[in-house]
C-alpha atoms as an extended CHARMM CRD file, in Angstrom:
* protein
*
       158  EXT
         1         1  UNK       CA             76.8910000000       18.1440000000       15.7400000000  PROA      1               0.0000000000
         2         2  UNK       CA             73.6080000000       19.2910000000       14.2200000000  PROA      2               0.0000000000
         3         3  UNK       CA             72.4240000000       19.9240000000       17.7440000000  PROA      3               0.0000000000
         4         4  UNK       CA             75.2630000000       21.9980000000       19.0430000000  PROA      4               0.0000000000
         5         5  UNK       CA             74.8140000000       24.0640000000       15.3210000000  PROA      5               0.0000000000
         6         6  UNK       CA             71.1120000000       24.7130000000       16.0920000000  PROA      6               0.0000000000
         7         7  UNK       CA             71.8600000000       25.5180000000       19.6180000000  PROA      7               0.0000000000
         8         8  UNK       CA             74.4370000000       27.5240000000       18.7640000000  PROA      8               0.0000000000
         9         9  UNK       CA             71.9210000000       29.9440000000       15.9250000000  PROA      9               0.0000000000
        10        10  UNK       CA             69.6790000000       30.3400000000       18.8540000000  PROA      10              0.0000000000
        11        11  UNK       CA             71.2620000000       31.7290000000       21.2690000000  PROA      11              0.0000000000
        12        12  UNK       CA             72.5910000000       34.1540000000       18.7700000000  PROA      12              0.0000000000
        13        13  UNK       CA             69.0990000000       35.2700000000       17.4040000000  PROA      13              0.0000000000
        14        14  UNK       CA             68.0350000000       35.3460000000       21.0920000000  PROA      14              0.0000000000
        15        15  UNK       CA             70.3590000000       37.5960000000       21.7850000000  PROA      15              0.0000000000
        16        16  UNK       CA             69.4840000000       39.8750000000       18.5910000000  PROA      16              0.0000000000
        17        17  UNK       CA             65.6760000000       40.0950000000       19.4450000000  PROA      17              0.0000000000
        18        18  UNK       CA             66.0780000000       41.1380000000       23.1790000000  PROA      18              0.0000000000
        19        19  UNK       CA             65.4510000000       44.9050000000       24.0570000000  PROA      19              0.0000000000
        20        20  UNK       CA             67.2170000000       47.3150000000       25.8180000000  PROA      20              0.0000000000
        21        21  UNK       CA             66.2810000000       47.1890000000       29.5380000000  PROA      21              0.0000000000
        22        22  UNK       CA             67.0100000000       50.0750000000       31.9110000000  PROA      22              0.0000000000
        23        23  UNK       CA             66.4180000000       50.9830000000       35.4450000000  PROA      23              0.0000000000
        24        24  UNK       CA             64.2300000000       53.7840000000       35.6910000000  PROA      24              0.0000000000
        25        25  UNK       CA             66.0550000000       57.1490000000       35.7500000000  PROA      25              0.0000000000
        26        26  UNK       CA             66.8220000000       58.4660000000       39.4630000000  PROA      26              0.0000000000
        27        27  UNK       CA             68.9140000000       61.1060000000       40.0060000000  PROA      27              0.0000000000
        28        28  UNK       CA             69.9150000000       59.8860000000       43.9650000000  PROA      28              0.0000000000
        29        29  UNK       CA             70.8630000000       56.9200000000       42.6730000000  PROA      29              0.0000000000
        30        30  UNK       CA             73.0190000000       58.3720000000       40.1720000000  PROA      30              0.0000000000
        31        31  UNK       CA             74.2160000000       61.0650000000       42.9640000000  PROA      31              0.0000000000
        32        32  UNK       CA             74.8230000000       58.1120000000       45.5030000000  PROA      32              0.0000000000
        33        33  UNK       CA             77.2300000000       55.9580000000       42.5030000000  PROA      33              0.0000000000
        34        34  UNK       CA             78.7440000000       58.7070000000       41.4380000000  PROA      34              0.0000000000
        35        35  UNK       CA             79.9320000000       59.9470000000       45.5210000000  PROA      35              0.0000000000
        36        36  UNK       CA             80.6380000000       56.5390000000       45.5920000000  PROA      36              0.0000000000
        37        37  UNK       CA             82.8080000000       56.0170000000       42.7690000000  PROA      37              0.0000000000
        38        38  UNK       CA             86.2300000000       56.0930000000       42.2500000000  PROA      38              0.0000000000
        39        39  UNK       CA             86.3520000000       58.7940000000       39.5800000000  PROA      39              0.0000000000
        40        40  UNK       CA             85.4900000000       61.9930000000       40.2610000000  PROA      40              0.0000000000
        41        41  UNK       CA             82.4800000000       63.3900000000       39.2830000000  PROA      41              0.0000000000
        42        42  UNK       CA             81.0890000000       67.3140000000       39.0330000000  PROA      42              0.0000000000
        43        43  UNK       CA             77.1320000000       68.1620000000       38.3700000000  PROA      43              0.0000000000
        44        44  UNK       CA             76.3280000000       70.3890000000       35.9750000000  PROA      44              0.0000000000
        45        45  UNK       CA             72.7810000000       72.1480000000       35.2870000000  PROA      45              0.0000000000
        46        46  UNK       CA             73.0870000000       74.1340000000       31.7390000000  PROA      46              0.0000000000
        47        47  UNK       CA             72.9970000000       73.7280000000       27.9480000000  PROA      47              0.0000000000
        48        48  UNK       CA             75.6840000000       71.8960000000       25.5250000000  PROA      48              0.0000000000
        49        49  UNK       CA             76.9360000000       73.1200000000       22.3530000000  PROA      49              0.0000000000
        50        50  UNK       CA             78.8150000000       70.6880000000       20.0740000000  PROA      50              0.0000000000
        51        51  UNK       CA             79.1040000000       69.9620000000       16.2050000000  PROA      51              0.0000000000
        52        52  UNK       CA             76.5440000000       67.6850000000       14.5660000000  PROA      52              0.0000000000
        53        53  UNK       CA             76.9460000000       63.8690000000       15.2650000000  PROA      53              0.0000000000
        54        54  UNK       CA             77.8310000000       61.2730000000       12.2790000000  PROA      54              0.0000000000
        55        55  UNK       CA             74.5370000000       59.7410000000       11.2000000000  PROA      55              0.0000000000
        56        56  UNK       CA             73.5560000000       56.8140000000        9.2460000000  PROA      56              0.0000000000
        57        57  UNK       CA             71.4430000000       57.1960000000        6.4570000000  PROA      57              0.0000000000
        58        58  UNK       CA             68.5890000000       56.6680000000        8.1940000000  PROA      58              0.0000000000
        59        59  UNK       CA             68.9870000000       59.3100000000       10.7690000000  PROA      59              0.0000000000
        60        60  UNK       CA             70.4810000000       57.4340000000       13.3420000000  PROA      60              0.0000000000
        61        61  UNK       CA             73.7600000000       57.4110000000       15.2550000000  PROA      61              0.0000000000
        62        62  UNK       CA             76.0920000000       55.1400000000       14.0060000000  PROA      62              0.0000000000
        63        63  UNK       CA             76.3310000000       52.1550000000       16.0180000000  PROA      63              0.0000000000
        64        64  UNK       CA             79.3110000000       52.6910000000       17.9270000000  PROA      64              0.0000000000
        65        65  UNK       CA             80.5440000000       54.9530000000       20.5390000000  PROA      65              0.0000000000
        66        66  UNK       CA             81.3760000000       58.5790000000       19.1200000000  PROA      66              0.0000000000
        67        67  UNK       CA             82.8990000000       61.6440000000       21.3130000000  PROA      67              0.0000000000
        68        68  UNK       CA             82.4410000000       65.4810000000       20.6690000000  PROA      68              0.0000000000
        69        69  UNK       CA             83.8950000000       68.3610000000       22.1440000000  PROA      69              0.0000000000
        70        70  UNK       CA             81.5290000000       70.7520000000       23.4800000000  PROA      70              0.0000000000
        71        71  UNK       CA             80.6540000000       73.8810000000       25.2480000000  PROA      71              0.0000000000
        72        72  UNK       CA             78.9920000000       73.7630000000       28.0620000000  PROA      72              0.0000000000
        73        73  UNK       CA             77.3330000000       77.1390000000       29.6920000000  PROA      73              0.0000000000
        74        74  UNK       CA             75.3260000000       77.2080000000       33.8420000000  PROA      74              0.0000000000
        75        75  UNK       CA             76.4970000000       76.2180000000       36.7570000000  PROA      75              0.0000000000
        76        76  UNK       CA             77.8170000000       72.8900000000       38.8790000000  PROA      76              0.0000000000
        77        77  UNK       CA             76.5260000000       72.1330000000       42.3360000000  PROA      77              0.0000000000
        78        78  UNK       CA             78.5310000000       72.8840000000       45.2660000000  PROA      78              0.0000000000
        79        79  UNK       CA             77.6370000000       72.3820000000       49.1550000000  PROA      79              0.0000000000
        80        80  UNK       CA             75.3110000000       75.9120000000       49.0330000000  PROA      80              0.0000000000
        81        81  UNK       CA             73.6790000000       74.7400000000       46.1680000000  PROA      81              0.0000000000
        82        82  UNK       CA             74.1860000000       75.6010000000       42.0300000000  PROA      82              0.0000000000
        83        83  UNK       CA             77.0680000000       78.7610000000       41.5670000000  PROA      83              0.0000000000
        84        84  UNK       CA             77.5280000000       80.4120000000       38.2540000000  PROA      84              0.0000000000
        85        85  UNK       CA             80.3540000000       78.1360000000       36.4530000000  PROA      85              0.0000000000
        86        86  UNK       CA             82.4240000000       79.4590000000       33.4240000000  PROA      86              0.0000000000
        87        87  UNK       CA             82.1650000000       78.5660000000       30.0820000000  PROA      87              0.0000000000
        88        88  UNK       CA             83.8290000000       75.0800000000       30.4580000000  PROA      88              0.0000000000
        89        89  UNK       CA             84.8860000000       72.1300000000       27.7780000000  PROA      89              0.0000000000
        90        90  UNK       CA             83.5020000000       68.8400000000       28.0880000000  PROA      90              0.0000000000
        91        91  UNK       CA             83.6520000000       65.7080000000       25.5600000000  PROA      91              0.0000000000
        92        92  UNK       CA             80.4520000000       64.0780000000       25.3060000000  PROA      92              0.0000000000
        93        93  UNK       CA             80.5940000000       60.3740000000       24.9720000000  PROA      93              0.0000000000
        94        94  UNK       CA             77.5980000000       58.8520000000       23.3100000000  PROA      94              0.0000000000
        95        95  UNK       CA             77.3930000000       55.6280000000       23.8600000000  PROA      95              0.0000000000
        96        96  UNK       CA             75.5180000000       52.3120000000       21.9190000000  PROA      96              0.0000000000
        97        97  UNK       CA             74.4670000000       49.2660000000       23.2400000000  PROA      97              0.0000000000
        98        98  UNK       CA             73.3750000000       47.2090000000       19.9780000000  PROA      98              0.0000000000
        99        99  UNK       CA             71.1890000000       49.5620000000       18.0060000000  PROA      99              0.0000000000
       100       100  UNK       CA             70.2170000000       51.6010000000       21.4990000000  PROA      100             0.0000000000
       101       101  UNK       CA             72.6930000000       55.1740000000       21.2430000000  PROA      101             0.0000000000
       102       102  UNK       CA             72.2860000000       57.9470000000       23.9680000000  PROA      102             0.0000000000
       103       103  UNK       CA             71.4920000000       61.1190000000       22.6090000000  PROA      103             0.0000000000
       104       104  UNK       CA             70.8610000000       64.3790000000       23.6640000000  PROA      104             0.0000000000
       105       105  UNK       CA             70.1950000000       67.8550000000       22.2200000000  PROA      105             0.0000000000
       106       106  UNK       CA             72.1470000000       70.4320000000       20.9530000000  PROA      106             0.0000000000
       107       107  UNK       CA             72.4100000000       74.5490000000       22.6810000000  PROA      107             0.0000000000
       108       108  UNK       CA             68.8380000000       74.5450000000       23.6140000000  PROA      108             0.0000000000
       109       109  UNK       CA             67.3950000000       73.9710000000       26.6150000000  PROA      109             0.0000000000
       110       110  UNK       CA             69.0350000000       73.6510000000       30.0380000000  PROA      110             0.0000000000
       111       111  UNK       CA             70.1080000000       69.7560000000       31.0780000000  PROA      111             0.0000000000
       112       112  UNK       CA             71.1290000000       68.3150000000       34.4510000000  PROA      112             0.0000000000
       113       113  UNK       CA             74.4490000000       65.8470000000       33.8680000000  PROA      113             0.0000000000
       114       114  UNK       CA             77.1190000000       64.2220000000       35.8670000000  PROA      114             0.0000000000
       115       115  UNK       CA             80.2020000000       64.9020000000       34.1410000000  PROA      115             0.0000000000
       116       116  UNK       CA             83.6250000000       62.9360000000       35.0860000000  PROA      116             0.0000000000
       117       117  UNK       CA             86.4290000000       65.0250000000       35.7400000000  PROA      117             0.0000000000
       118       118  UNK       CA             89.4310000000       63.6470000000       34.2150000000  PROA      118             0.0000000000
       119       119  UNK       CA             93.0550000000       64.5950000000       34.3500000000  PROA      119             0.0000000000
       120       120  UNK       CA             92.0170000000       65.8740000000       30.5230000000  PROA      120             0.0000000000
       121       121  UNK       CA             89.4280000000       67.6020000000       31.4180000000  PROA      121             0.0000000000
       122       122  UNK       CA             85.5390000000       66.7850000000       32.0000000000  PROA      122             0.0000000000
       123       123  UNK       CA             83.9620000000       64.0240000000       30.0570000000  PROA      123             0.0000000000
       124       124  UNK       CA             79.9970000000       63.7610000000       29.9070000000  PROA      124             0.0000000000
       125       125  UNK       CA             79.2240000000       59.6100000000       28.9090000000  PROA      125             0.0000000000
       126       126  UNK       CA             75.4710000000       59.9730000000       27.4260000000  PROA      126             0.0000000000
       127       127  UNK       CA             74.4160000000       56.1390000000       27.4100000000  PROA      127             0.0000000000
       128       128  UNK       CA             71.1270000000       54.7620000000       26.0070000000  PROA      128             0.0000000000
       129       129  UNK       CA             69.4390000000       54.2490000000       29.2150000000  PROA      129             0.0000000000
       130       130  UNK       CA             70.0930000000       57.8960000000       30.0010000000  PROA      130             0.0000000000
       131       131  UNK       CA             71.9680000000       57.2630000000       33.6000000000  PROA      131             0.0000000000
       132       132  UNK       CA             73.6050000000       60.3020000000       33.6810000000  PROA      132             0.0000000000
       133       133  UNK       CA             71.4810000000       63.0650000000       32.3620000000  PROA      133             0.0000000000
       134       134  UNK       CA             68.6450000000       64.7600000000       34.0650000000  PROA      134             0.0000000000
       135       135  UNK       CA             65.4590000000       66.9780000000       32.9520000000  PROA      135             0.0000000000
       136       136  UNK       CA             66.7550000000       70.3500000000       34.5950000000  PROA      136             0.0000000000
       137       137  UNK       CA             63.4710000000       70.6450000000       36.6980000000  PROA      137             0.0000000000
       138       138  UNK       CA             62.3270000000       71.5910000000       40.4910000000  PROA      138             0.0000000000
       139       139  UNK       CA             62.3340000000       68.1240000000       41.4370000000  PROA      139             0.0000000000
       140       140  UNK       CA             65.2040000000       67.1830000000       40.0720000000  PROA      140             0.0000000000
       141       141  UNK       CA             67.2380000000       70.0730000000       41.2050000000  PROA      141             0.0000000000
       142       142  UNK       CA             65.8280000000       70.2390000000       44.7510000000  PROA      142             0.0000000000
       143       143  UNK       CA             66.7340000000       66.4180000000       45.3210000000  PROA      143             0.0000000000
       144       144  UNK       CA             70.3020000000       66.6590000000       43.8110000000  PROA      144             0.0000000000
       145       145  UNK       CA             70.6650000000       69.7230000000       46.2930000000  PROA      145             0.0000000000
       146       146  UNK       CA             69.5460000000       67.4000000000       49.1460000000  PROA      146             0.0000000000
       147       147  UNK       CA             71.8300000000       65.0410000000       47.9770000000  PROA      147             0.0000000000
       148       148  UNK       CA             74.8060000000       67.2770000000       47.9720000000  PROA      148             0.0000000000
       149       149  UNK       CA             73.9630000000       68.6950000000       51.3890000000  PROA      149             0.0000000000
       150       150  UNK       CA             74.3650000000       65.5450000000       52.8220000000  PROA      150             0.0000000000
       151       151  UNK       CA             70.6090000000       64.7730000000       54.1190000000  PROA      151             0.0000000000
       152       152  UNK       CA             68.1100000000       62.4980000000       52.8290000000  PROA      152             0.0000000000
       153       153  UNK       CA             69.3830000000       60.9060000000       49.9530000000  PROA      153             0.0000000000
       154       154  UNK       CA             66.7460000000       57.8070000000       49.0670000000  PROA      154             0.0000000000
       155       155  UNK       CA             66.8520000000       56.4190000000       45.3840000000  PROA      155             0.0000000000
       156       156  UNK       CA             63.4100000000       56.2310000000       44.4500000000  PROA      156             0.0000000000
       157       157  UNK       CA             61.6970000000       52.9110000000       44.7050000000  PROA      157             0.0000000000
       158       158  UNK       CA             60.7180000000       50.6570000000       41.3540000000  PROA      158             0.0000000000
């Protein structure tokens, strides 16, 4: 009995003292999952605004999932490239794993996401590991292009 006890408070305080472990961030491999998936998904390049997020006392999120609404203002990708979108709503989903909460920042500078479109509307999912939000950079918006256009679409090696 003693053994299964101690075996038992192990495994959980192995659990507690492991760290968040995420693929490196790749926006064809997001592109290629999300064309993939069942859902539907629409990519947006642009700038969120949304009402402050519940924080603990120490700054950080609470350790759960919270949604916002937002406003999101740029432009999706279609097959020519980015177009001009209206001002569209979108929840944003943050999301915690354990003490790990995705984040992102609020009406400043211009973000590359993959937003779900739902039969409510789009939903943005921000987890910790970041798999669905992009720096809005050359790089980034010339491969997502590529993607879209239906040529080389490679997911970067590890």
């Amino acid at each position: 009995m003693t053994r299964v006890i101690l075996a038992a408070l192990i495994a959980l305080t192995a659990g507690q003292a492991q760290a968040l472990s995420c693929l490196p961030a790749d926006i064809a491999r997001t592109f290629n999952w999300a064309a993939a998936a069942d859902e539907r998904y629409i990519v947006l390049n642009g700038a969120f605004s949304f009402e402050a997020l519940p924080r603990t006392g120490g700054g950080q999120l609470d350790q759960e999932t919270v949604s916002v609404d937002a406003e999101f203002k740029g432009s999706y990708l279609g097959v020519e490239g980015f177009v001009e979108a209206p001002s569209l709503d979108v929840t944003l989903t943050f999301v915690c794993l354990g003490p790990w909460c995705g984040s992102m920042g609020n009406g400043g500078d211009d973000i590359l996401v993959f937003a779900q479109q739902t039969t409510n509307g789009y939903v943005l999912e921000v987890d910790p590991c970041y798999s669905t939000v992009f720096a809005s950079n050359d790089e980034n918006i010339d491969r997502v292009e590529t993607c879209m256009r239906g040529e080389s679409c490679e997911e970067m090696s590890f």
